[in-house]
Jmol script that loads the backbone (N, CA, C; Angstrom):
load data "model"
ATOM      1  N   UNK A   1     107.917 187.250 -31.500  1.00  0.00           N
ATOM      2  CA  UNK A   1     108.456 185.943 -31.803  1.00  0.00           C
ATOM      3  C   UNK A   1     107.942 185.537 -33.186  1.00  0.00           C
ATOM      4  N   UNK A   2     108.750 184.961 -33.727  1.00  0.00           N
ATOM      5  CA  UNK A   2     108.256 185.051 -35.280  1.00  0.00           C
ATOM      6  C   UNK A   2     107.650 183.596 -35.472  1.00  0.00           C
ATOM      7  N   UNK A   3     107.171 183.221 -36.707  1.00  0.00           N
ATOM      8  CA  UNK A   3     106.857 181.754 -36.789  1.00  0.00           C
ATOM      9  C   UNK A   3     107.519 180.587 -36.535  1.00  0.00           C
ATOM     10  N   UNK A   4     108.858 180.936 -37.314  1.00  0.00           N
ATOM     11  CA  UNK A   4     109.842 179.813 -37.494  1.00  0.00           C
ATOM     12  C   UNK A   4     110.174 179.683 -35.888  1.00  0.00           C
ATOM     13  N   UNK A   5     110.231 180.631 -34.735  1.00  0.00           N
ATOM     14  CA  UNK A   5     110.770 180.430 -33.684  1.00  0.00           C
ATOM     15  C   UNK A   5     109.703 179.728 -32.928  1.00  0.00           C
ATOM     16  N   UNK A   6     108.513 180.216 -32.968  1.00  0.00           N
ATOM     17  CA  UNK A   6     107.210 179.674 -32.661  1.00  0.00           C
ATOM     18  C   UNK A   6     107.489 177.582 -32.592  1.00  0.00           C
ATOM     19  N   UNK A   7     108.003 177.415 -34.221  1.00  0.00           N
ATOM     20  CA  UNK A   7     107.275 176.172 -34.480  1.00  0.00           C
ATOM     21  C   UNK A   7     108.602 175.518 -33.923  1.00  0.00           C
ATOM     22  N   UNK A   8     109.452 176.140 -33.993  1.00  0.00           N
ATOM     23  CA  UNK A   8     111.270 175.332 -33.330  1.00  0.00           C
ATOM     24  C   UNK A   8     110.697 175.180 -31.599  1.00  0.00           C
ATOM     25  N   UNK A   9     109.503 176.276 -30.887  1.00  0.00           N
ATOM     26  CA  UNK A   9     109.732 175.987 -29.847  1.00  0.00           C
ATOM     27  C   UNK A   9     108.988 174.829 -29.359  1.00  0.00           C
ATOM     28  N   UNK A  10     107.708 174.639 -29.788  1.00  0.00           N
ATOM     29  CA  UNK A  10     106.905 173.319 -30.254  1.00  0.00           C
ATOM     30  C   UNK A  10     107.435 172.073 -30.478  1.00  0.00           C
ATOM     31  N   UNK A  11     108.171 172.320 -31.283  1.00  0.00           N
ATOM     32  CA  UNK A  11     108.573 170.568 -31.628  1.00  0.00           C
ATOM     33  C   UNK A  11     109.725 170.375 -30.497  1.00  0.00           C
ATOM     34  N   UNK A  12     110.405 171.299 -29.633  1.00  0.00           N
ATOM     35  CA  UNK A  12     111.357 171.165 -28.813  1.00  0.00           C
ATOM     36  C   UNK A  12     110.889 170.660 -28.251  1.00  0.00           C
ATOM     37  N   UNK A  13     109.597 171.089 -27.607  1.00  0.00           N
ATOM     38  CA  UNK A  13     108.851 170.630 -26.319  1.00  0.00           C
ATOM     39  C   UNK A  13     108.692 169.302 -26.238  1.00  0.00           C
ATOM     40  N   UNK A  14     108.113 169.245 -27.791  1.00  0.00           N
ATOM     41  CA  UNK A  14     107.463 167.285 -28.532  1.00  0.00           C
ATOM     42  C   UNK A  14     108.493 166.833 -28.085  1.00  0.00           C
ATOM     43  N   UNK A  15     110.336 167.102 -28.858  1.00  0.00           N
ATOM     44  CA  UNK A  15     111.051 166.104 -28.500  1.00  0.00           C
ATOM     45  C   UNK A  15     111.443 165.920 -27.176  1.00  0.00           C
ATOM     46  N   UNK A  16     111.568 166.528 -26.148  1.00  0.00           N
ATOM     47  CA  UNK A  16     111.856 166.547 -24.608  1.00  0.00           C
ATOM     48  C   UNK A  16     110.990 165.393 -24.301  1.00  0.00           C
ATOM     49  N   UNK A  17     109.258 165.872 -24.443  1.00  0.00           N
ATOM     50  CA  UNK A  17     108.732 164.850 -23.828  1.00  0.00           C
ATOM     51  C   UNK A  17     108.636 163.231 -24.734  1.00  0.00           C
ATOM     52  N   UNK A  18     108.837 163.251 -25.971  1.00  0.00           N
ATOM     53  CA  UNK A  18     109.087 161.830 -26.010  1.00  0.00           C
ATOM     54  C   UNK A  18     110.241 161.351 -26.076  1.00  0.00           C
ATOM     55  N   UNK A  19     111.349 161.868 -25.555  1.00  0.00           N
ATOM     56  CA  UNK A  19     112.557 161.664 -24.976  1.00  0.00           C
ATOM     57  C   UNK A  19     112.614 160.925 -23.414  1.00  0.00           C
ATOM     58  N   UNK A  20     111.408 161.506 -23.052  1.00  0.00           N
ATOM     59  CA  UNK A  20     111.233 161.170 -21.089  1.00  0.00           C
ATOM     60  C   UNK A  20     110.343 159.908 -21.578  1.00  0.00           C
ATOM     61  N   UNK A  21     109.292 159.937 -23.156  1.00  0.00           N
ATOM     62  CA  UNK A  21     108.451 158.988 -22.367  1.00  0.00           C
ATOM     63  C   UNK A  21     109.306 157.580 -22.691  1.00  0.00           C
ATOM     64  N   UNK A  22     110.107 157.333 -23.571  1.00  0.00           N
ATOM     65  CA  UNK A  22     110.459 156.503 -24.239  1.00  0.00           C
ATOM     66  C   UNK A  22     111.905 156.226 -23.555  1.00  0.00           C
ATOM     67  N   UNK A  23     111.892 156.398 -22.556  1.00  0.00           N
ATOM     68  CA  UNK A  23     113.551 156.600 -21.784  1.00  0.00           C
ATOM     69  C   UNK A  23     113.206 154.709 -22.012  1.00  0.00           C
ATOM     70  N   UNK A  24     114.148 154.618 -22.291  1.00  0.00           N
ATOM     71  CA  UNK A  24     114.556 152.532 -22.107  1.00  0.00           C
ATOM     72  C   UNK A  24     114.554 152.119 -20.763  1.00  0.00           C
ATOM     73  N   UNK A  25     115.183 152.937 -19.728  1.00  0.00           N
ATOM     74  CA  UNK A  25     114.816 152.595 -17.936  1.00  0.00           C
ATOM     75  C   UNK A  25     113.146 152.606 -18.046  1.00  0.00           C
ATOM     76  N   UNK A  26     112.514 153.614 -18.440  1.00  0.00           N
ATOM     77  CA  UNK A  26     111.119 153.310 -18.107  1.00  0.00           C
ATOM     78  C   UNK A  26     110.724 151.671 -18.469  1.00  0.00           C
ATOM     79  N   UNK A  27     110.826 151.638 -20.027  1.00  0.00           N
ATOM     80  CA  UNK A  27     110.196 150.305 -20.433  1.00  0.00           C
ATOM     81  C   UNK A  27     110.697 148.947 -19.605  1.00  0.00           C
ATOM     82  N   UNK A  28     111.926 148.957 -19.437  1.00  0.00           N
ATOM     83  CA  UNK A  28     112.754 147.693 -18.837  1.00  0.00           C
ATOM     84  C   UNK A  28     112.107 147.834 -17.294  1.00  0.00           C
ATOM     85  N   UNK A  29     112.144 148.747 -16.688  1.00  0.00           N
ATOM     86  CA  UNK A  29     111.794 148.865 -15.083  1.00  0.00           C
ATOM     87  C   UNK A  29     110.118 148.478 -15.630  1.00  0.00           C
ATOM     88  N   UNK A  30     109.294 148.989 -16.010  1.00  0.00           N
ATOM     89  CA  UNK A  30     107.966 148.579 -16.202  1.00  0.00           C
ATOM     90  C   UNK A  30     107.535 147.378 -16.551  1.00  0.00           C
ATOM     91  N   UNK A  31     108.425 146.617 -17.474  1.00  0.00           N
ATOM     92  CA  UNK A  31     108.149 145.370 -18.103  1.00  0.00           C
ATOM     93  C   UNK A  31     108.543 143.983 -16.192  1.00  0.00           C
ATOM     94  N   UNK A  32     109.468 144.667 -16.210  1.00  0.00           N
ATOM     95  CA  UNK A  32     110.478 143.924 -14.825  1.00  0.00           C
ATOM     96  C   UNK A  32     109.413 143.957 -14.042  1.00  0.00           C
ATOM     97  N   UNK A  33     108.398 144.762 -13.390  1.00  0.00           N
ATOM     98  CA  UNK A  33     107.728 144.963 -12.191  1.00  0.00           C
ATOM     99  C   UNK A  33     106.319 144.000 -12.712  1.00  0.00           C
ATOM    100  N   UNK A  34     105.836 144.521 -13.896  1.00  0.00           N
ATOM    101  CA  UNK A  34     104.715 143.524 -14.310  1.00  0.00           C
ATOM    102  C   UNK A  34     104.837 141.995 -14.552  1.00  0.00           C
ATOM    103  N   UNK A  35     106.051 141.831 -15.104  1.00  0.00           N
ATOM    104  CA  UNK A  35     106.176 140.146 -14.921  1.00  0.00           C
ATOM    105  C   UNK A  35     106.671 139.990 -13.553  1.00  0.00           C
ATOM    106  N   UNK A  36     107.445 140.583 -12.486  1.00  0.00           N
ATOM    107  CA  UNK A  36     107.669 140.146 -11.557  1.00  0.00           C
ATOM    108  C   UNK A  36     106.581 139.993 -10.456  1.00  0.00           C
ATOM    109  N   UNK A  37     105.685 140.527 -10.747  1.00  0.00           N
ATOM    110  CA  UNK A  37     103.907 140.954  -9.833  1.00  0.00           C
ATOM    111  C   UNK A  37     103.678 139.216 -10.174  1.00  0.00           C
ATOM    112  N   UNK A  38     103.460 139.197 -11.508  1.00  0.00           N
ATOM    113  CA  UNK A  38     102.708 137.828 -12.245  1.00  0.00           C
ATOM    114  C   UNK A  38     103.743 136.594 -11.748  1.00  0.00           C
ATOM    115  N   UNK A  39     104.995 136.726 -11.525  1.00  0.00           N
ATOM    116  CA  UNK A  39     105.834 135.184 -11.005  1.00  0.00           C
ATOM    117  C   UNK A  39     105.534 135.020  -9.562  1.00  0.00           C
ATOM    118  N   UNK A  40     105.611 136.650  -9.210  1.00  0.00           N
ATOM    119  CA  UNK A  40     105.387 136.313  -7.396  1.00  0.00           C
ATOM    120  C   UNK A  40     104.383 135.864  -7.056  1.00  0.00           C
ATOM    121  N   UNK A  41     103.245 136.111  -7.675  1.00  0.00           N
ATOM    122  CA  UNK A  41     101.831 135.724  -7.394  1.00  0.00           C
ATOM    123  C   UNK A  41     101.858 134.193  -7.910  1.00  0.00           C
ATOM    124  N   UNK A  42     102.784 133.617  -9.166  1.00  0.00           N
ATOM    125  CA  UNK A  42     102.499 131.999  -9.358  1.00  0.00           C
ATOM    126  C   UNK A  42     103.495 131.729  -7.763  1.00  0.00           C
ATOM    127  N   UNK A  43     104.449 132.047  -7.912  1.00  0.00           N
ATOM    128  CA  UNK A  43     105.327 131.855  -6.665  1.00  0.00           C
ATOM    129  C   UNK A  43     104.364 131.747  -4.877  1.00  0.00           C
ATOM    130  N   UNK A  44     103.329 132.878  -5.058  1.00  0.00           N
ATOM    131  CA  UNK A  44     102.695 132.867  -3.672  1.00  0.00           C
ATOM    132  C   UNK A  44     101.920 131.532  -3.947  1.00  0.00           C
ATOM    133  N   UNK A  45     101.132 131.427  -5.219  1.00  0.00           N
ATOM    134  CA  UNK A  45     100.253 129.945  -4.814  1.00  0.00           C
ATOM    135  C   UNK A  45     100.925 128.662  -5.247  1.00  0.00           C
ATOM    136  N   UNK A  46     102.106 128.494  -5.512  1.00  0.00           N
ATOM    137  CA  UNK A  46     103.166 127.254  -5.449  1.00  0.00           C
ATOM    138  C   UNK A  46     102.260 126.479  -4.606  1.00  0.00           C
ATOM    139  N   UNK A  47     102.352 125.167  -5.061  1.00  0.00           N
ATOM    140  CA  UNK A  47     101.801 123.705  -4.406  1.00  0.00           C
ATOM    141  C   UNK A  47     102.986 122.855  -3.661  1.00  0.00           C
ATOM    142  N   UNK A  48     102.803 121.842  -3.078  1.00  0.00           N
ATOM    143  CA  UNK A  48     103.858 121.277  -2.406  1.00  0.00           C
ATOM    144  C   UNK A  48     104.058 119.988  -3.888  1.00  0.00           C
ATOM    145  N   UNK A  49     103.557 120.092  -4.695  1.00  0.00           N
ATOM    146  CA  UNK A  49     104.698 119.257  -5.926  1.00  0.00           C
ATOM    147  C   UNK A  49     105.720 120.248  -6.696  1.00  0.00           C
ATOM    148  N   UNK A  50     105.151 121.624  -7.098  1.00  0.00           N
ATOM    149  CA  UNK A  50     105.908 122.713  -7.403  1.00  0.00           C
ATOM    150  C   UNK A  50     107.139 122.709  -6.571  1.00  0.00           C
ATOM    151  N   UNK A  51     106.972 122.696  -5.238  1.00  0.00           N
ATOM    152  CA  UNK A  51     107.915 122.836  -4.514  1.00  0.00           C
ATOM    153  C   UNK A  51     108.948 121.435  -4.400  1.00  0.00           C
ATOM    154  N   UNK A  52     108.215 120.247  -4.372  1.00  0.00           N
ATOM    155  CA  UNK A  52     109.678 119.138  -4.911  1.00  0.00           C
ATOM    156  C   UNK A  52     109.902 118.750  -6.039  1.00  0.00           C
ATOM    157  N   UNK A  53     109.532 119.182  -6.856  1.00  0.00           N
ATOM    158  CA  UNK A  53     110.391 119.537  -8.417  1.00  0.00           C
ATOM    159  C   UNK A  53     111.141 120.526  -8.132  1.00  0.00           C
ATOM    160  N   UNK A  54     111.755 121.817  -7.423  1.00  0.00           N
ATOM    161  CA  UNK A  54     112.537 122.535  -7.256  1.00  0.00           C
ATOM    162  C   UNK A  54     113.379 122.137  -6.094  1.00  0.00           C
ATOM    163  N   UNK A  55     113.666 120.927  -5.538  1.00  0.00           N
ATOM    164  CA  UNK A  55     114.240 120.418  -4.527  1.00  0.00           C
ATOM    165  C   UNK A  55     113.833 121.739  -2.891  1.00  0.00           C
ATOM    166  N   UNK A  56     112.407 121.796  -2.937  1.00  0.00           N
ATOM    167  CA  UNK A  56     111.632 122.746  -2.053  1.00  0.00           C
ATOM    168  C   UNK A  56     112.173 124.309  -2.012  1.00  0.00           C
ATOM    169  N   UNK A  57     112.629 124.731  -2.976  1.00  0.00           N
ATOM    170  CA  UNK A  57     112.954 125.954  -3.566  1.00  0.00           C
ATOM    171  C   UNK A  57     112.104 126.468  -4.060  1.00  0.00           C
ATOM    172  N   UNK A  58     110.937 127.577  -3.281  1.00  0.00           N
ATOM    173  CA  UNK A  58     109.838 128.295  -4.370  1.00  0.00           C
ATOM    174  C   UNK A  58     110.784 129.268  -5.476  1.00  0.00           C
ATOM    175  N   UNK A  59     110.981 128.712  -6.680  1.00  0.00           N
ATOM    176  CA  UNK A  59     112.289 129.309  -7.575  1.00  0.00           C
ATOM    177  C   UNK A  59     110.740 130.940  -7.843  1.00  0.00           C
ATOM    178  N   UNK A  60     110.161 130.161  -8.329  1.00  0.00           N
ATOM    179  CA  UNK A  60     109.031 131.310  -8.620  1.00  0.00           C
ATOM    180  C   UNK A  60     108.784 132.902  -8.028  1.00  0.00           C
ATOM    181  N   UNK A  61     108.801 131.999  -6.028  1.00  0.00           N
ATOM    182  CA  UNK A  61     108.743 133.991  -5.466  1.00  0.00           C
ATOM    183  C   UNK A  61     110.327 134.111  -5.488  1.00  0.00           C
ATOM    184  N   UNK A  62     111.079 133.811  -5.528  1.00  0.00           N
ATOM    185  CA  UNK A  62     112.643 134.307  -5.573  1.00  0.00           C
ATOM    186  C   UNK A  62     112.555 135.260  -6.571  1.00  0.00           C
ATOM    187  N   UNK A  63     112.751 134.257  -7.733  1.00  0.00           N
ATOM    188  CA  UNK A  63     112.826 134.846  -9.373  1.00  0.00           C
ATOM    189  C   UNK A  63     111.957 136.416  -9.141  1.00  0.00           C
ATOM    190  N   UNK A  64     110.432 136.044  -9.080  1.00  0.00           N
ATOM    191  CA  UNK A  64     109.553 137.198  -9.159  1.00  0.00           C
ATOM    192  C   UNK A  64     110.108 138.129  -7.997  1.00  0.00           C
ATOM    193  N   UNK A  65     110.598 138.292  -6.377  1.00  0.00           N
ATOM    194  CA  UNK A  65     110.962 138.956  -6.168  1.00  0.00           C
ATOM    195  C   UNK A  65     112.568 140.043  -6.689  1.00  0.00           C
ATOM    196  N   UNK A  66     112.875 139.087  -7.149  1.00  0.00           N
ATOM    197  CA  UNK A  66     114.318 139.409  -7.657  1.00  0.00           C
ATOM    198  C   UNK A  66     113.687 140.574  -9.044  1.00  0.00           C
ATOM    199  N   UNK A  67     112.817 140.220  -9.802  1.00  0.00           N
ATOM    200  CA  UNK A  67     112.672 140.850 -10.922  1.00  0.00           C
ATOM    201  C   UNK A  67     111.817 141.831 -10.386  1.00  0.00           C
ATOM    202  N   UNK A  68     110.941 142.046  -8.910  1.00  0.00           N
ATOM    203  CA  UNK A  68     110.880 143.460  -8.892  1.00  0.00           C
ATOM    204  C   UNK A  68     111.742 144.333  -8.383  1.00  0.00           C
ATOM    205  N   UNK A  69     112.478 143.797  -7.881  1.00  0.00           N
ATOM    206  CA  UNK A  69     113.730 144.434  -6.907  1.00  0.00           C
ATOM    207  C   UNK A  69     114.345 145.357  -8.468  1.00  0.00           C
ATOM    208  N   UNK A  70     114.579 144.608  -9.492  1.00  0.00           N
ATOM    209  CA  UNK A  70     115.317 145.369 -10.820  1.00  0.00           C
ATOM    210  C   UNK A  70     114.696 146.084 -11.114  1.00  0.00           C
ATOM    211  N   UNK A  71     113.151 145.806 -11.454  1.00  0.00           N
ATOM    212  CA  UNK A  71     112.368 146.599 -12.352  1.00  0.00           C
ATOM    213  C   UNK A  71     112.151 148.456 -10.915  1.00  0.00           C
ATOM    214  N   UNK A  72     111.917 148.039 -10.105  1.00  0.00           N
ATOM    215  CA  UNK A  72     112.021 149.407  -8.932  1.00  0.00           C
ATOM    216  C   UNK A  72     113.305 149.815  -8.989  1.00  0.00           C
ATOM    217  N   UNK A  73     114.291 149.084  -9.123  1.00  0.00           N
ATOM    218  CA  UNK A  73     115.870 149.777  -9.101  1.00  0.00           C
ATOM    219  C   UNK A  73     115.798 150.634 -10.394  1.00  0.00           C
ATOM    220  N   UNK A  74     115.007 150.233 -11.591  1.00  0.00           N
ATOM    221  CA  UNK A  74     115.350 151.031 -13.109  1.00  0.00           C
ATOM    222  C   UNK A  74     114.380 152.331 -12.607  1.00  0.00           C
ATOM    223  N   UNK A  75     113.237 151.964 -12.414  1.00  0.00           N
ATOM    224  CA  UNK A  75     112.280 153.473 -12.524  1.00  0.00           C
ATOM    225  C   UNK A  75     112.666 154.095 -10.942  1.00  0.00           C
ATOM    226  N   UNK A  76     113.130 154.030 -10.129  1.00  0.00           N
ATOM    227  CA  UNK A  76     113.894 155.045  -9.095  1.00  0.00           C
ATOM    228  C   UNK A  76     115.182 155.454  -9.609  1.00  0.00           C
ATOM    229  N   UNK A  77     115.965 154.840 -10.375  1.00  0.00           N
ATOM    230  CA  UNK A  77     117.140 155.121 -11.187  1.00  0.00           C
ATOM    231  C   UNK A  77     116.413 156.543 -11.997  1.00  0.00           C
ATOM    232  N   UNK A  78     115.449 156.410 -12.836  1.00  0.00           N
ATOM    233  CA  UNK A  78     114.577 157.161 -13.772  1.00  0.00           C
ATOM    234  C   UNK A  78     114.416 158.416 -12.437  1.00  0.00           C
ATOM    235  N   UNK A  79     113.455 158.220 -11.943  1.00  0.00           N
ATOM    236  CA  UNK A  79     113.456 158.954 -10.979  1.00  0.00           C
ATOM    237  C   UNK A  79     114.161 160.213 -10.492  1.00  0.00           C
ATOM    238  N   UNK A  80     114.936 159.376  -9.968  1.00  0.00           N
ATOM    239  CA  UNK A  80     116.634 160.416  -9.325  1.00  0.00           C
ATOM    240  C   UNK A  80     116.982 160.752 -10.074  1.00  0.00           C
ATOM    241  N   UNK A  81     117.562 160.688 -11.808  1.00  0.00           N
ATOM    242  CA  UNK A  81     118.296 160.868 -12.432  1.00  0.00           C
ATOM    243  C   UNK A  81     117.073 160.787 -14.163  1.00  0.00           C
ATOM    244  N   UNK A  82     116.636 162.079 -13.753  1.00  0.00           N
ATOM    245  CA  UNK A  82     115.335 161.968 -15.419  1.00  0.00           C
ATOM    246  C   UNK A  82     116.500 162.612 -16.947  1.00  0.00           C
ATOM    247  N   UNK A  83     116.056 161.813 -17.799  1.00  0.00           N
ATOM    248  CA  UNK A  83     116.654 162.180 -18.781  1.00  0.00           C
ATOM    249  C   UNK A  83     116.848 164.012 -19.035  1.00  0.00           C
ATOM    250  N   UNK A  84     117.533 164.445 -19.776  1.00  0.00           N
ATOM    251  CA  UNK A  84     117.977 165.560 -20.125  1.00  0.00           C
ATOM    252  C   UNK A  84     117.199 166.205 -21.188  1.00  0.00           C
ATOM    253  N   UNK A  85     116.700 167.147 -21.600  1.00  0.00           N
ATOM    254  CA  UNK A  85     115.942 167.487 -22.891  1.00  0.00           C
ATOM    255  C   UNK A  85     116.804 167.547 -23.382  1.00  0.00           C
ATOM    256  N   UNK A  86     116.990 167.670 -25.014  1.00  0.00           N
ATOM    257  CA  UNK A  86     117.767 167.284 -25.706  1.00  0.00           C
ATOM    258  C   UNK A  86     117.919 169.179 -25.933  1.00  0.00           C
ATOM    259  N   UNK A  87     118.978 169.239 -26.530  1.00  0.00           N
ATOM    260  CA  UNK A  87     119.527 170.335 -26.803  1.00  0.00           C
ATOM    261  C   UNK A  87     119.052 171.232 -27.877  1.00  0.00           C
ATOM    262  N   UNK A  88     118.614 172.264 -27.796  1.00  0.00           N
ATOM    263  CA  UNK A  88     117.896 173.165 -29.011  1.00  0.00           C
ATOM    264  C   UNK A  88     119.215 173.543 -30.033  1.00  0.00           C
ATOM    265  N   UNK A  89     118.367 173.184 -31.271  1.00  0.00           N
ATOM    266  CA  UNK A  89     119.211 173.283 -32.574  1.00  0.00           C
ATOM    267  C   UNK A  89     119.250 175.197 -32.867  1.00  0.00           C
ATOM    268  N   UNK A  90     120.743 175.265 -33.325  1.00  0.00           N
ATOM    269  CA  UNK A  90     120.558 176.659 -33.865  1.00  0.00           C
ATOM    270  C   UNK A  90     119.851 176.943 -34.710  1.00  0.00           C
ATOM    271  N   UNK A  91     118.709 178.086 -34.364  1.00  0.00           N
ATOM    272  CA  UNK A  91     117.796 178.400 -35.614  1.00  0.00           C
ATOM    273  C   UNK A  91     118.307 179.940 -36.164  1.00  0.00           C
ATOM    274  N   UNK A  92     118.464 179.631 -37.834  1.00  0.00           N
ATOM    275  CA  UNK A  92     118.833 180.714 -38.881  1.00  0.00           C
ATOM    276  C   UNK A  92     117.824 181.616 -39.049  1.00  0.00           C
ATOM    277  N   UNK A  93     117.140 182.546 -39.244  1.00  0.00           N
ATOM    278  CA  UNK A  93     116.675 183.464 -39.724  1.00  0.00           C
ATOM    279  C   UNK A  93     116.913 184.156 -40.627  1.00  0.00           C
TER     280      UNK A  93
END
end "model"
wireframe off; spacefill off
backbone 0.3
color backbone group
């Protein structure tokens, strides 16, 4: 195996994996689950004035459950269906 094939197979590898790490489902499903942890938890200790300013609607655990329900729907989406390595370029010799 010669050099040039050597270093084409290297950087293939690089781009595959920061292809997987940087998938946009990861970040959006990750961002979704960490703020939705942080609303559910204001949502679990809601007060009873919290609750009649929302006409007794904890909007808080809704919202926060709702936003982990998305953020688990993106990274099981990721999951089932992992990005593709990207396609090796023809190398000249």
């Amino acid at each position: 195996m010669s050099d040039l094939q050597r270093e084409v197979s290297e950087l293939e590898s690089k781009s595959a994996t920061a292809a997987r790490l940087f998938d946009i489902r990861r970040i959006i499903g990750g961002l979704f689950v960490v703020y939705g942890v942080i609303v559910t938890i204001a949502g679990l200790m809601a007060s009873d004035a919290d609750l009649d300013k929302a006409q007794g609607i904890n909007i808080n655990l809704w919202t926060g459950l709702g936003m982990l329900a998305l953020g688990l729907f993106f990274l099981v989406w990721l999951w089932l269906r992992p990005t593709a390595p990207p396609t090796p370029a023809n190398v000249k010799e």
